[in-house]
N, C-alpha and C positions, 0 to 999 in steps of 0.2 A: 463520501456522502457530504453533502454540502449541506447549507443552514437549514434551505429550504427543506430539502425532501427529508432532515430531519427533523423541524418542525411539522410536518406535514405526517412524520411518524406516531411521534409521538403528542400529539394536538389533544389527546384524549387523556390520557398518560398524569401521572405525576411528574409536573415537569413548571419549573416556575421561570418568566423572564423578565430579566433585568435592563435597565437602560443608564449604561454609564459613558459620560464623555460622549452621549449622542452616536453609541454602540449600542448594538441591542446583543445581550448574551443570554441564554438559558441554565438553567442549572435542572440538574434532574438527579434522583440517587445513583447513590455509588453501583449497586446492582446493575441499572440499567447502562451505566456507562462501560462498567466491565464488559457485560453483553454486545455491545456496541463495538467494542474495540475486538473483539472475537469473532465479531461479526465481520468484521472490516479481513481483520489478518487473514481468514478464508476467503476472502474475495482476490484477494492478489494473488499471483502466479509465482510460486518456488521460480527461481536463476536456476537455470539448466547446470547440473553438477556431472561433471565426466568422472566415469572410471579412472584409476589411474593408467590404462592402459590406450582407453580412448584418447585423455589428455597429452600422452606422448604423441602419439597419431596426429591429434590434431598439431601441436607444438612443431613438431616434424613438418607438416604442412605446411603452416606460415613461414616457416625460415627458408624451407624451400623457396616460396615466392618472393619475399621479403630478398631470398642472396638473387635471385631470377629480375630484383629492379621491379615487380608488379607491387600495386597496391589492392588491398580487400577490395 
């Protein structure tokens, strides 16, 4: 989430901003920030985790192509 559409969240909100060095930053409670960041971790996608049986598989796979001279 970017400045805006978290300003734009929280615009109602307990939420005070600052202007240092001709930055503008926000500061809002600790609650909300924890929420935020919880928020955020459920937005991203888990990295795809192989069994350990798939990851031979695939392991086996690449080196076949890899000793075969192809590229991915």
């Amino acid at each position: 989430m970017h400045l805006g559409e978290f300003v734009k969240q929280y615009k109602n909100k307990t939420m005070t901003e600052i202007i240092i060095d001709k930055k503008k930053y926000v500061l809002i409670p600790e609650r909300d920030y924890k929420n935020l960041q919880r928020k955020a971790a459920l937005k991203t996608k888990p990295e795809k985790v192989f069994s350990i049986e798939e990851a031979r598989t695939y392991s086996k796979k690449l080196i076949r192509e890899w000793a075969k001279g192809e590229s991915l």
